[in-house]
Biopython code that builds the backbone (N, CA, C, O; Angstrom):
import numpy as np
from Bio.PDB.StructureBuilder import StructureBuilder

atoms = [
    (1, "UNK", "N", (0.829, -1.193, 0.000)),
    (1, "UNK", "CA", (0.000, 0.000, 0.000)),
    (1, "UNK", "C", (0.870, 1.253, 0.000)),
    (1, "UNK", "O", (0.494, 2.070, -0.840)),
    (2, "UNK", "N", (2.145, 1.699, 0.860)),
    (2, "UNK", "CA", (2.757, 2.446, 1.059)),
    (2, "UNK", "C", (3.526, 2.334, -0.261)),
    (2, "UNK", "O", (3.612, 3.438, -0.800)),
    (3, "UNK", "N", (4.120, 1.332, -0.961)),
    (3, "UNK", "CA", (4.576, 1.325, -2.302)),
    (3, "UNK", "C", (3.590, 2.260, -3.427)),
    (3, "UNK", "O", (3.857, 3.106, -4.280)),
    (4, "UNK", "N", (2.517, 1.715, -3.008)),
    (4, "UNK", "CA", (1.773, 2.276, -4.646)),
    (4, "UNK", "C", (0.971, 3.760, -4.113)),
    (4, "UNK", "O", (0.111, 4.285, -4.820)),
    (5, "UNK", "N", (1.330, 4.256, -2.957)),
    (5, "UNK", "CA", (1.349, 5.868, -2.575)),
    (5, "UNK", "C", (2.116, 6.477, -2.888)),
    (5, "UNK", "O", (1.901, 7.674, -3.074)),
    (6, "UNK", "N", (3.553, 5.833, -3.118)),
    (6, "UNK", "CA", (4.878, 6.611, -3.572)),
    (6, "UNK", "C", (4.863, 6.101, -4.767)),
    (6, "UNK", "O", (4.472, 5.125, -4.128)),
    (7, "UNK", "N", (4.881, 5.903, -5.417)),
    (7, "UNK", "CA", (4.560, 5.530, -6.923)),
    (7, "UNK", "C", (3.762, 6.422, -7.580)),
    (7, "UNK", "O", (4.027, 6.880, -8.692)),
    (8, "UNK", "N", (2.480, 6.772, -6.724)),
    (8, "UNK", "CA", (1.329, 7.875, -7.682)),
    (8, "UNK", "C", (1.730, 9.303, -7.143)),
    (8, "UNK", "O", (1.403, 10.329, -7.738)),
    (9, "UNK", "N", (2.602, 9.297, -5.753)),
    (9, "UNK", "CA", (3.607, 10.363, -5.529)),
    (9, "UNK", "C", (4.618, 10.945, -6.671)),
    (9, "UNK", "O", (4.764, 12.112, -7.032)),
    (10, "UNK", "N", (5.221, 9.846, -7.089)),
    (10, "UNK", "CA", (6.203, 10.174, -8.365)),
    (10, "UNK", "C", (5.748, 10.515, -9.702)),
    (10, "UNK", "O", (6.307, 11.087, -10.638)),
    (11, "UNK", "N", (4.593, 10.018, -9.552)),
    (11, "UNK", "CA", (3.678, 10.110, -11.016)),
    (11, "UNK", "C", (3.153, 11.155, -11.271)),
    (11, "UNK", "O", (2.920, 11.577, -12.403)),
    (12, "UNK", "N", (2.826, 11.865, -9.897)),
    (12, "UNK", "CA", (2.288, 13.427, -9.973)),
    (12, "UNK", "C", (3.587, 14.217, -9.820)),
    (12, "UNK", "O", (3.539, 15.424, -10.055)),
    (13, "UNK", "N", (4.591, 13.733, -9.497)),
    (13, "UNK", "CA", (5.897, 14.953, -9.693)),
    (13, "UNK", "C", (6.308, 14.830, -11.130)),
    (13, "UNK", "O", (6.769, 15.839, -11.663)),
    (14, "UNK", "N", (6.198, 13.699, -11.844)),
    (14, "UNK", "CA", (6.576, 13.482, -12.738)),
    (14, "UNK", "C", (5.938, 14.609, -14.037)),
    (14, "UNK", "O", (6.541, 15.142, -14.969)),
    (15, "UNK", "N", (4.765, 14.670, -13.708)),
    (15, "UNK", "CA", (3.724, 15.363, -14.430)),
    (15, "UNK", "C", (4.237, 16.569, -14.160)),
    (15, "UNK", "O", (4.677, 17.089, -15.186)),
    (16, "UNK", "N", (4.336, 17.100, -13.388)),
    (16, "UNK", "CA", (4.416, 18.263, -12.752)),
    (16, "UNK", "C", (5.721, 18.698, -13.702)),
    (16, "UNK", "O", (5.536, 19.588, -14.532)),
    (17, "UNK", "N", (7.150, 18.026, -13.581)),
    (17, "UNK", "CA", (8.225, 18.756, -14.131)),
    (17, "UNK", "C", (8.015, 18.123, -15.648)),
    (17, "UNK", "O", (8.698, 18.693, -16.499)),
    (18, "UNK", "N", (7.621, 17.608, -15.874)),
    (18, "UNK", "CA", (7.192, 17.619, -17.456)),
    (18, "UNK", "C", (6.308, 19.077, -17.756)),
    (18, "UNK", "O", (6.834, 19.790, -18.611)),
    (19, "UNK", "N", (5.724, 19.316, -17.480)),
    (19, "UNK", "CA", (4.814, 20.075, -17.883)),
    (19, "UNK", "C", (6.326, 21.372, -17.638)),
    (19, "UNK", "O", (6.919, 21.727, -18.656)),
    (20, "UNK", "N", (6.636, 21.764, -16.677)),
    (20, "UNK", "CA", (7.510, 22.533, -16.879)),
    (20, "UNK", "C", (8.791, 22.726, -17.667)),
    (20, "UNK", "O", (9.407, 23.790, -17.739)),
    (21, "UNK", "N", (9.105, 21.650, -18.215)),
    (21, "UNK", "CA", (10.137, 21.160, -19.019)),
    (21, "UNK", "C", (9.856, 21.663, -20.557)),
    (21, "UNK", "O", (10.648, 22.179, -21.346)),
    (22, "UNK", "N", (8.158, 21.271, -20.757)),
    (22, "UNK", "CA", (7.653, 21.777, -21.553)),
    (22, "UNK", "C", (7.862, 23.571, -22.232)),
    (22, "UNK", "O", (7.996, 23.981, -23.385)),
    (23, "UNK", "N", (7.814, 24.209, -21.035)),
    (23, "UNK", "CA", (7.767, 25.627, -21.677)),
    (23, "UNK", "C", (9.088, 25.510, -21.569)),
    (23, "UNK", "O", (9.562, 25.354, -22.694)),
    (24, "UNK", "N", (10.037, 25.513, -20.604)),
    (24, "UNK", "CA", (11.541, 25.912, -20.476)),
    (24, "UNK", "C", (12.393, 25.951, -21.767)),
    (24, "UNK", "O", (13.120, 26.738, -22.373)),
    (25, "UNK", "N", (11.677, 24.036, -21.920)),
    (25, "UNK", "CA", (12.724, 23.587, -23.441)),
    (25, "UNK", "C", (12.000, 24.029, -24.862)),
    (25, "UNK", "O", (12.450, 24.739, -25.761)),
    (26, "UNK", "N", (11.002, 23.509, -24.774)),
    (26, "UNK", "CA", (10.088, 23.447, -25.855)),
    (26, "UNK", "C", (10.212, 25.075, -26.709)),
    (26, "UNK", "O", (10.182, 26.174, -26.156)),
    (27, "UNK", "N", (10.366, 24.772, -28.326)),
    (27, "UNK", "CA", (10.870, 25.957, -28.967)),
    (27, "UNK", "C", (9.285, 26.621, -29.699)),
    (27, "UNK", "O", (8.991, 27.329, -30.662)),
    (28, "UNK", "N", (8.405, 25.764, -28.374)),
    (28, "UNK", "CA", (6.937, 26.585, -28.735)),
    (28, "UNK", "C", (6.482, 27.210, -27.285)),
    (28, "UNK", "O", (5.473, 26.983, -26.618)),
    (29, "UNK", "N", (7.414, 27.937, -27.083)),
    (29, "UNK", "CA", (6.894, 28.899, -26.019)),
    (29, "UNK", "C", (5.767, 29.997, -26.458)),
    (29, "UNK", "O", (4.842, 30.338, -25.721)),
    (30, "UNK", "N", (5.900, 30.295, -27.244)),
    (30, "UNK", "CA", (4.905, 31.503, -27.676)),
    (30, "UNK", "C", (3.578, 31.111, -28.050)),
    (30, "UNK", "O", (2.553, 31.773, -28.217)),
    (31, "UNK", "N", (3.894, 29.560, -28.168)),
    (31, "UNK", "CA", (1.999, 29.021, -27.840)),
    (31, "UNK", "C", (2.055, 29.065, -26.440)),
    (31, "UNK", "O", (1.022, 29.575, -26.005)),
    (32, "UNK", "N", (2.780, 28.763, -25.624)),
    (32, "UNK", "CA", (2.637, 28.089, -24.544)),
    (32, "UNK", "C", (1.964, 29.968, -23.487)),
    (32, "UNK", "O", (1.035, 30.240, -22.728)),
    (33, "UNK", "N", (2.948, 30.613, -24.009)),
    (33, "UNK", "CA", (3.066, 32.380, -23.315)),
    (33, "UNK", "C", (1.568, 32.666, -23.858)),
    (33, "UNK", "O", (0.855, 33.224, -23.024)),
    (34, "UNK", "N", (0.931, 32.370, -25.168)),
    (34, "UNK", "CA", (-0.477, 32.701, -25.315)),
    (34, "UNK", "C", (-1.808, 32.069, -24.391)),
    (34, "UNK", "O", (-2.818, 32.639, -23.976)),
    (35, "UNK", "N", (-1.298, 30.494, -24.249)),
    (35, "UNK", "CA", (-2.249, 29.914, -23.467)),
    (35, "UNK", "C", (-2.154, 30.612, -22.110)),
    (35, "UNK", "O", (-3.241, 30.964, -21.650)),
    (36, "UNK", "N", (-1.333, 30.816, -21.556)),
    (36, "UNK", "CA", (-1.259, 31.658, -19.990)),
    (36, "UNK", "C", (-1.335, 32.576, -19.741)),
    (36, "UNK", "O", (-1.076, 33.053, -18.636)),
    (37, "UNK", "N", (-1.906, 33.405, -21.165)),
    (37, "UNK", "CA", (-1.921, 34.772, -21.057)),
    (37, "UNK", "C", (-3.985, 35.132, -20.779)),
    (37, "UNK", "O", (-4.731, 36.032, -20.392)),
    (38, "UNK", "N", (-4.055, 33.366, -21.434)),
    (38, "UNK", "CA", (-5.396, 33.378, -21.265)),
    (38, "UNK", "C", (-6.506, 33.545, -20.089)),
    (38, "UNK", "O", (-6.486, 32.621, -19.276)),
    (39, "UNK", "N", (-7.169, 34.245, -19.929)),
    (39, "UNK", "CA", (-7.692, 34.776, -18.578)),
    (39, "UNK", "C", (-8.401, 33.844, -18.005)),
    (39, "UNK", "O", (-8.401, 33.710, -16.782)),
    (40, "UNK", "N", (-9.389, 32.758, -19.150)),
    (40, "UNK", "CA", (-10.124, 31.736, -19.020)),
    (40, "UNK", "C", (-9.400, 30.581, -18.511)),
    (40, "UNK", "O", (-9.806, 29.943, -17.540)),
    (41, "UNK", "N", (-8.305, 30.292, -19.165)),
    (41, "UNK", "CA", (-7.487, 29.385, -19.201)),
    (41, "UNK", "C", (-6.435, 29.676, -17.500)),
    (41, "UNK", "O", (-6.074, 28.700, -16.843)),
    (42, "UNK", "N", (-6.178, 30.804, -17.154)),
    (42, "UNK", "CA", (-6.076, 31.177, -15.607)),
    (42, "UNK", "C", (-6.939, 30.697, -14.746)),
    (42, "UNK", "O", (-6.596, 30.225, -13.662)),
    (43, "UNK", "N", (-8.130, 30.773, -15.147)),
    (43, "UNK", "CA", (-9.008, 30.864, -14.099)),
    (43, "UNK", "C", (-8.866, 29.021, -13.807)),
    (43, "UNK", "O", (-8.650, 28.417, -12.757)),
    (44, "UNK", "N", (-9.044, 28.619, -14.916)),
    (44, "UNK", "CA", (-9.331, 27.256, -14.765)),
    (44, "UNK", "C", (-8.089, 26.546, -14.223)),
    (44, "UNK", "O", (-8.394, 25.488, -13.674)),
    (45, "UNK", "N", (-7.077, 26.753, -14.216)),
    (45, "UNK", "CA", (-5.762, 26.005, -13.543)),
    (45, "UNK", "C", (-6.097, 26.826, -12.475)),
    (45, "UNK", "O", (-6.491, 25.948, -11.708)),
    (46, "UNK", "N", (-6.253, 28.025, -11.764)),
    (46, "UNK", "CA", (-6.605, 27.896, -10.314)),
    (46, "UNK", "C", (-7.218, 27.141, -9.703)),
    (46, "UNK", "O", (-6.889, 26.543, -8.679)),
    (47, "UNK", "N", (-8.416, 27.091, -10.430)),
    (47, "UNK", "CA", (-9.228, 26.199, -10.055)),
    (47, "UNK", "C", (-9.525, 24.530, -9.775)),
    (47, "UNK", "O", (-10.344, 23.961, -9.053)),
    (48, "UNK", "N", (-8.158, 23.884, -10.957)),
    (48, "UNK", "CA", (-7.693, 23.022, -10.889)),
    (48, "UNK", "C", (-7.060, 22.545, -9.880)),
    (48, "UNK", "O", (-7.446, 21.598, -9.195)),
    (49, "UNK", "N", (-5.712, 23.381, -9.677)),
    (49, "UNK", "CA", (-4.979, 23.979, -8.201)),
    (49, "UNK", "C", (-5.549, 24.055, -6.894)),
    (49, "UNK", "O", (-5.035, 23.701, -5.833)),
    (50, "UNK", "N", (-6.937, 24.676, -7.142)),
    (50, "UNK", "CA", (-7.325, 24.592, -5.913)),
    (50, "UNK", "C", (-7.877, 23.228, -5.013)),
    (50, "UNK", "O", (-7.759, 22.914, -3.829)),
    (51, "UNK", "N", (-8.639, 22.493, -6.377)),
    (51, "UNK", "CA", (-8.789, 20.958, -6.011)),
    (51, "UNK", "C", (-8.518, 19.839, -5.496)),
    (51, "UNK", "O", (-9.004, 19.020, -4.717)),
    (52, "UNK", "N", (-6.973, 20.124, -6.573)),
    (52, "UNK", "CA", (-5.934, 19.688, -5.903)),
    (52, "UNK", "C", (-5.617, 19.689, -4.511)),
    (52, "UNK", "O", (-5.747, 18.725, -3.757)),
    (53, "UNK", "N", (-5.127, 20.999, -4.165)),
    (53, "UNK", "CA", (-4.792, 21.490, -3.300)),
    (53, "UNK", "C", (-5.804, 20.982, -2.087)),
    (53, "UNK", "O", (-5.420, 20.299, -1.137)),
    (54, "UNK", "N", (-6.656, 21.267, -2.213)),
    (54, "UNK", "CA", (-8.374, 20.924, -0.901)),
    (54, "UNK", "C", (-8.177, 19.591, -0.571)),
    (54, "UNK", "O", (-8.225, 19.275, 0.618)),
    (55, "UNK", "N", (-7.841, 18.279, -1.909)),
    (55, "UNK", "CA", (-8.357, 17.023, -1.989)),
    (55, "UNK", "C", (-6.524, 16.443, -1.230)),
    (55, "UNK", "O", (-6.364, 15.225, -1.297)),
    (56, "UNK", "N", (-5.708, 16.988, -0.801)),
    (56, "UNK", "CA", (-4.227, 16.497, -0.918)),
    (56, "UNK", "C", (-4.151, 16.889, 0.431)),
    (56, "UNK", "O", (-3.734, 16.059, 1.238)),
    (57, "UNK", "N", (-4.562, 18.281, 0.911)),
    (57, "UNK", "CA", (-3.452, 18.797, 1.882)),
    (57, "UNK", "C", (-4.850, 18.852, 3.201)),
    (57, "UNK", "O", (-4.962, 18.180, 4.226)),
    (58, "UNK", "N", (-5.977, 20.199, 2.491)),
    (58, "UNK", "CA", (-7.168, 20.106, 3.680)),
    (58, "UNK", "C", (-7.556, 18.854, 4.206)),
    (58, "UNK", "O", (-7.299, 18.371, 5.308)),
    (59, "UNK", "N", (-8.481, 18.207, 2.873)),
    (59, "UNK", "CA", (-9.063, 17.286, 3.143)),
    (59, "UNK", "C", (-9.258, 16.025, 3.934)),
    (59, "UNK", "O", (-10.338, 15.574, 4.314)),
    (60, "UNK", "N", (-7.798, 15.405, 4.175)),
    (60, "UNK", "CA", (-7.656, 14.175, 4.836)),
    (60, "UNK", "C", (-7.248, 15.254, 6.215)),
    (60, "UNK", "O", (-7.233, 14.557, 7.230)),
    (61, "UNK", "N", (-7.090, 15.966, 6.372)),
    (61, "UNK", "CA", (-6.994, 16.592, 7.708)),
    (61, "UNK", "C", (-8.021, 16.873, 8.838)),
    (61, "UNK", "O", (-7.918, 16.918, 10.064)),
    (62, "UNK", "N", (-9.669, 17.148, 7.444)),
    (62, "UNK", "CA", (-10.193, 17.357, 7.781)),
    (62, "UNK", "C", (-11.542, 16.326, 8.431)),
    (62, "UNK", "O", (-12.505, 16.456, 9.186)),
    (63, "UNK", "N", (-10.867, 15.219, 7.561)),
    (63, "UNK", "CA", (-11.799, 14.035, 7.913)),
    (63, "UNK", "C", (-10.831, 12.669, 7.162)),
    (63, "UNK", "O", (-10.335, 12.702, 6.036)),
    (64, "UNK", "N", (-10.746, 11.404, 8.251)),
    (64, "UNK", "CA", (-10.100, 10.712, 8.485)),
    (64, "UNK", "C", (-10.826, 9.255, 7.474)),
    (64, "UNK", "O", (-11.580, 8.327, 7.766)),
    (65, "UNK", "N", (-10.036, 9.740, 6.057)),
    (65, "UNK", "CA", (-10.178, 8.851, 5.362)),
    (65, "UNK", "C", (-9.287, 7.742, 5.476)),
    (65, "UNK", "O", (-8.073, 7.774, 5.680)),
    (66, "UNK", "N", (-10.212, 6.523, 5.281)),
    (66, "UNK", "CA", (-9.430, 4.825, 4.913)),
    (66, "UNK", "C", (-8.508, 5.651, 4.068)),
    (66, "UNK", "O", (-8.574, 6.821, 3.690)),
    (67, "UNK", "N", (-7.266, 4.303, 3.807)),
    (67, "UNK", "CA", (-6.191, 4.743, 2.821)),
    (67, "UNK", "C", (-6.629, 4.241, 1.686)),
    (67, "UNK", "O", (-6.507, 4.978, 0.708)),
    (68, "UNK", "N", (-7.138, 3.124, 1.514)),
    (68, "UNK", "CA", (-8.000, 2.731, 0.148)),
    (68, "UNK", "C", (-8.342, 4.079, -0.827)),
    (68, "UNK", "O", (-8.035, 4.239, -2.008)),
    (69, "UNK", "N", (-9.181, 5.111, 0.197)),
    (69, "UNK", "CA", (-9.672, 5.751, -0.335)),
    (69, "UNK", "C", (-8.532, 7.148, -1.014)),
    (69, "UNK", "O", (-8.337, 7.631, -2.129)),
    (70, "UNK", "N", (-8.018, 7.379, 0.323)),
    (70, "UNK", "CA", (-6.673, 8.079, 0.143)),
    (70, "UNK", "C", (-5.661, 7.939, -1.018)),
    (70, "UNK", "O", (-4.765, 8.743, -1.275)),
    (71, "UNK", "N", (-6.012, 6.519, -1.837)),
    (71, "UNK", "CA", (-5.266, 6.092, -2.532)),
    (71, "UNK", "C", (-5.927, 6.438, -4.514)),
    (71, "UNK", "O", (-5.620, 6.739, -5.667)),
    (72, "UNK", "N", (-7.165, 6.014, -3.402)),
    (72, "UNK", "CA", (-8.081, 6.446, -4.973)),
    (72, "UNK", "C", (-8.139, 7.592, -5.213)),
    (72, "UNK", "O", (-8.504, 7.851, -6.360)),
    (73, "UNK", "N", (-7.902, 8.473, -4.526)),
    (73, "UNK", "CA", (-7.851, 10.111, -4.470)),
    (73, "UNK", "C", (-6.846, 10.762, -5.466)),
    (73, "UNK", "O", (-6.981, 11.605, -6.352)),
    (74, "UNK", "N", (-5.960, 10.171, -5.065)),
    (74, "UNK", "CA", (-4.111, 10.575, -5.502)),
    (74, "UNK", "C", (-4.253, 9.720, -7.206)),
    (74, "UNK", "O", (-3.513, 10.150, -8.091)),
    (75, "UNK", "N", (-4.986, 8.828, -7.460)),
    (75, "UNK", "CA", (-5.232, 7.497, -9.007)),
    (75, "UNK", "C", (-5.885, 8.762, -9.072)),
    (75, "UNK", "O", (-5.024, 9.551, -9.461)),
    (76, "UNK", "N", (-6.895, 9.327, -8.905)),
    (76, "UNK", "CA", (-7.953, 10.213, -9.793)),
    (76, "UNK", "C", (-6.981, 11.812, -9.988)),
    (76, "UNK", "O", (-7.028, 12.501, -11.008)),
    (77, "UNK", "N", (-6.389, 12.043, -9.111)),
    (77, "UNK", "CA", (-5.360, 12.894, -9.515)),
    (77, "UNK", "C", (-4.195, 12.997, -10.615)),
    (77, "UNK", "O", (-4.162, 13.773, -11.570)),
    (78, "UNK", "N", (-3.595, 12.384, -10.385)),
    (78, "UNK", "CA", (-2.953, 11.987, -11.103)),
    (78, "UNK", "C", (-3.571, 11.364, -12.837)),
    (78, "UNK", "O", (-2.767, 11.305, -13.768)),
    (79, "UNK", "N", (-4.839, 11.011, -12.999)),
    (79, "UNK", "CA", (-5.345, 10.339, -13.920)),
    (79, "UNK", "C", (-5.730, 11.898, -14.730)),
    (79, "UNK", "O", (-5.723, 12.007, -15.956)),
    (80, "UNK", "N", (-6.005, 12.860, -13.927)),
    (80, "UNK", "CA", (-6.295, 14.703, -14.202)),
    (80, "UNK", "C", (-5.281, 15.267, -14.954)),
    (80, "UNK", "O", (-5.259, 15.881, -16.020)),
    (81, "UNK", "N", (-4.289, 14.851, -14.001)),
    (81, "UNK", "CA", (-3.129, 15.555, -14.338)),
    (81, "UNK", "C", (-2.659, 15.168, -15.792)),
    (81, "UNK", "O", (-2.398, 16.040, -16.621)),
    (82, "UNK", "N", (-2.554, 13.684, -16.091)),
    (82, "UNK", "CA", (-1.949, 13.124, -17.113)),
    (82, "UNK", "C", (-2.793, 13.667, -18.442)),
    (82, "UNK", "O", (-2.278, 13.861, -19.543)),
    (83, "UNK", "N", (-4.303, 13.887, -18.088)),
    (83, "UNK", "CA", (-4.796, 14.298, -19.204)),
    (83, "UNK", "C", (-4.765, 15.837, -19.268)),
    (83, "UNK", "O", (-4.931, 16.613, -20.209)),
    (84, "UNK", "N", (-4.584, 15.967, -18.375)),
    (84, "UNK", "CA", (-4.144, 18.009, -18.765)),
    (84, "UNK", "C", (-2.573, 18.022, -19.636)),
    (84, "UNK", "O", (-2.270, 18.740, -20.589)),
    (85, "UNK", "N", (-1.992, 17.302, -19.160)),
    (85, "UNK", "CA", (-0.772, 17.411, -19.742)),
    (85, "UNK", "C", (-0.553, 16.952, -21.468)),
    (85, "UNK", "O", (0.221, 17.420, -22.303)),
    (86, "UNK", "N", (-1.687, 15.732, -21.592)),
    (86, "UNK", "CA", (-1.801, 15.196, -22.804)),
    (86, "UNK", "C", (-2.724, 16.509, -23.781)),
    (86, "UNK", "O", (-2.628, 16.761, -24.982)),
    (87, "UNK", "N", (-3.334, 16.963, -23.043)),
    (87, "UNK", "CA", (-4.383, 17.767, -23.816)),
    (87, "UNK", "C", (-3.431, 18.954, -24.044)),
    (87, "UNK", "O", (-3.476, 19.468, -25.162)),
    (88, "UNK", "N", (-2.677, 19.399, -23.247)),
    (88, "UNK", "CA", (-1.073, 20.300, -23.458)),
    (88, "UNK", "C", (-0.672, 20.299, -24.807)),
    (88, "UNK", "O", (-0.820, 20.998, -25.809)),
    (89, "UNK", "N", (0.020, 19.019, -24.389)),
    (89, "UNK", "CA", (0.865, 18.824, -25.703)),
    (89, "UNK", "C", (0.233, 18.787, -26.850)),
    (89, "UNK", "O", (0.841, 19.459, -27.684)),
    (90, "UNK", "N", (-1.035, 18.138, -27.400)),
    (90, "UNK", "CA", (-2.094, 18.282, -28.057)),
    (90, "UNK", "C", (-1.753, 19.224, -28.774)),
    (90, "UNK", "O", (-1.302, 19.243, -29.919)),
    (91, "UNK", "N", (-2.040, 20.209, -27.883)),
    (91, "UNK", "CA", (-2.531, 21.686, -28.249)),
    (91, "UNK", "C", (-0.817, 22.503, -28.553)),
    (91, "UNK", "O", (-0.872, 23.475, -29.307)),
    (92, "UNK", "N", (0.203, 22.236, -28.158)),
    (92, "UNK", "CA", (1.357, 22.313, -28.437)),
    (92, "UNK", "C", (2.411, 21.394, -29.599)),
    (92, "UNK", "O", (3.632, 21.268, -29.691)),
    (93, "UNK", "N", (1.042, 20.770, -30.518)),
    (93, "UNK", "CA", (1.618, 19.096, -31.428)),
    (93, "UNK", "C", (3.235, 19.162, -31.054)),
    (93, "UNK", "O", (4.224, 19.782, -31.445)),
    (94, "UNK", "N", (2.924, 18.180, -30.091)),
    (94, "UNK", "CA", (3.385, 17.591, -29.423)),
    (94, "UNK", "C", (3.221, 15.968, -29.964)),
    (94, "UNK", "O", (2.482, 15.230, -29.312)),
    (95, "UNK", "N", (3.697, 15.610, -30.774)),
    (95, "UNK", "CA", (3.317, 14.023, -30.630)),
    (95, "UNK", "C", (3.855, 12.502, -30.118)),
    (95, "UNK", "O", (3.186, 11.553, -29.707)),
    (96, "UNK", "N", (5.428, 12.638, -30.313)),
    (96, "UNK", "CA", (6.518, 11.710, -29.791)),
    (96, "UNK", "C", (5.931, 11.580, -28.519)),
    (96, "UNK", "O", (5.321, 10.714, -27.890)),
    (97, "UNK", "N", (6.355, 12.834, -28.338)),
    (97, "UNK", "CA", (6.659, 12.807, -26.241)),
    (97, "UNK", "C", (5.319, 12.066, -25.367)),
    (97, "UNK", "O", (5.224, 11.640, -24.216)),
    (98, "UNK", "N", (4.299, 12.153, -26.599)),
    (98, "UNK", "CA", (3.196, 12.055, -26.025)),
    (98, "UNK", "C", (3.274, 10.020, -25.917)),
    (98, "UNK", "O", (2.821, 9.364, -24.979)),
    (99, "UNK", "N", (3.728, 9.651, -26.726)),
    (99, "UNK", "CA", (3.677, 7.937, -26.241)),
    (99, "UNK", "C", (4.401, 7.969, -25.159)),
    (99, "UNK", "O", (3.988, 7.374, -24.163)),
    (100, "UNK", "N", (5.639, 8.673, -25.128)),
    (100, "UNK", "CA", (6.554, 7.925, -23.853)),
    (100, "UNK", "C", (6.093, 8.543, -22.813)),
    (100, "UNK", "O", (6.642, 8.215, -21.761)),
    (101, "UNK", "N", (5.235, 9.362, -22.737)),
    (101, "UNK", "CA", (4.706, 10.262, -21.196)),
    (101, "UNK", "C", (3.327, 8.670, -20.822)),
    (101, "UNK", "O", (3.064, 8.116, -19.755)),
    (102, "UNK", "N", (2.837, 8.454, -22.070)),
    (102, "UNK", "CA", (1.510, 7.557, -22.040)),
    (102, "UNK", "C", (2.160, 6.040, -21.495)),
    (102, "UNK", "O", (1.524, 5.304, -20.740)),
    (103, "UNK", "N", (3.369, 5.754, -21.953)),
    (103, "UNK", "CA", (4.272, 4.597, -21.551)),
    (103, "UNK", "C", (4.129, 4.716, -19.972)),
    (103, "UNK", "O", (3.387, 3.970, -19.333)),
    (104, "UNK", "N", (4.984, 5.827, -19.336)),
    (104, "UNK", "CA", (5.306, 6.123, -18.167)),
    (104, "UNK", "C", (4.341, 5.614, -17.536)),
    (104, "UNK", "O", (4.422, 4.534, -16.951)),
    (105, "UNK", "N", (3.168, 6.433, -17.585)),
    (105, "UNK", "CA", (1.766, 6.622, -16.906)),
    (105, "UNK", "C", (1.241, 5.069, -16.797)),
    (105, "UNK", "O", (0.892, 4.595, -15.716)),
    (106, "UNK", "N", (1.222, 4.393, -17.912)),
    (106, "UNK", "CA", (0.581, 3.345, -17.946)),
    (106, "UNK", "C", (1.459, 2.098, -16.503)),
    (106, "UNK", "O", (0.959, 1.357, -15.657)),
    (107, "UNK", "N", (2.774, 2.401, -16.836)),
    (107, "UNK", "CA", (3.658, 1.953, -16.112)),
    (107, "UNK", "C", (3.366, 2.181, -14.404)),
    (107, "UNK", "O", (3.474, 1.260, -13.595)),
    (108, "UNK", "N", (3.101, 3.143, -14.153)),
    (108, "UNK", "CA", (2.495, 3.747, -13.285)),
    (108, "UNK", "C", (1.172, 3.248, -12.673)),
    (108, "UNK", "O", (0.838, 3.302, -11.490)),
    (109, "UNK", "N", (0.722, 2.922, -13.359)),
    (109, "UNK", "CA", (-0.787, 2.931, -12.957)),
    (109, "UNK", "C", (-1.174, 1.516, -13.086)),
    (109, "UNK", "O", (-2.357, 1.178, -13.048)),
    (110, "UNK", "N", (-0.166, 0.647, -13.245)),
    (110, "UNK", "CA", (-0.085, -0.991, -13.681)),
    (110, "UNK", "C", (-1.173, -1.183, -15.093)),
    (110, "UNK", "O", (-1.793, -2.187, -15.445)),
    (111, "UNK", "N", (-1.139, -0.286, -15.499)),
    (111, "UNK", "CA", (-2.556, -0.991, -16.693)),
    (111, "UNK", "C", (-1.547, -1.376, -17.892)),
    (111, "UNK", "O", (-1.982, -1.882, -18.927)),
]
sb = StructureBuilder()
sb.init_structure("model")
sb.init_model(0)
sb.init_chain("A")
sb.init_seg("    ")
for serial, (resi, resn, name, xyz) in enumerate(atoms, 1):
    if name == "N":
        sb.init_residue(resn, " ", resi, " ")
    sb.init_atom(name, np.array(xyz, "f"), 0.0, 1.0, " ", f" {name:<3s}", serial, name[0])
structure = sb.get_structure()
């Protein structure tokens, strides 16, 4: 159980510096500087963020979930994340990167 918490631990960091790797390296910043310039597109990664944020850090603080559940929490996170990131690159054609991120994940997620 503690294995496959740190596993969907890594899977959401993983996401995380991908996605940043994305603008740093990627020689399509100026899509990337348009999407974030987007006010709509702000609102909605706060909002994303904030979910996150409620379902990770408040939440189990606030009420004393089984880890089962704790576990399914962090799978549905992470399952968010992977498709924000896929829908990213998408939108950045992006296509290579996109099997070996889908490799990872799958790897990840035992499917």
């Amino acid at each position: 159980m503690n294995q496959q918490r740190e596993r969907l631990d890594n899977l959401i960091f993983m996401f995380v510096m991908i996605g940043i790797t994305i603008f740093f390296i990627s020689d399509r910043r100026k899509i990337v500087s348009e999407i974030l310039e987007n006010p709509t597109w702000q609102v909605g990664v706060i909002g994303i963020s904030m979910f996150i944020a409620y379902y990770t850090f408040i939440d189990p603080i606030m009420r004393d979930r089984p880890k089962v559940e704790e576990i399914r929490v962090k799978q549905s996170i992470a399952a968010g994340l992977f498709t924000f990131l896929l829908a990213l690159m998408a939108e950045l054609h992006l296509t290579i990167p996109t099997f070996f991120i889908g490799f990872i994940a799958a790897y990840y997620f035992g499917a």
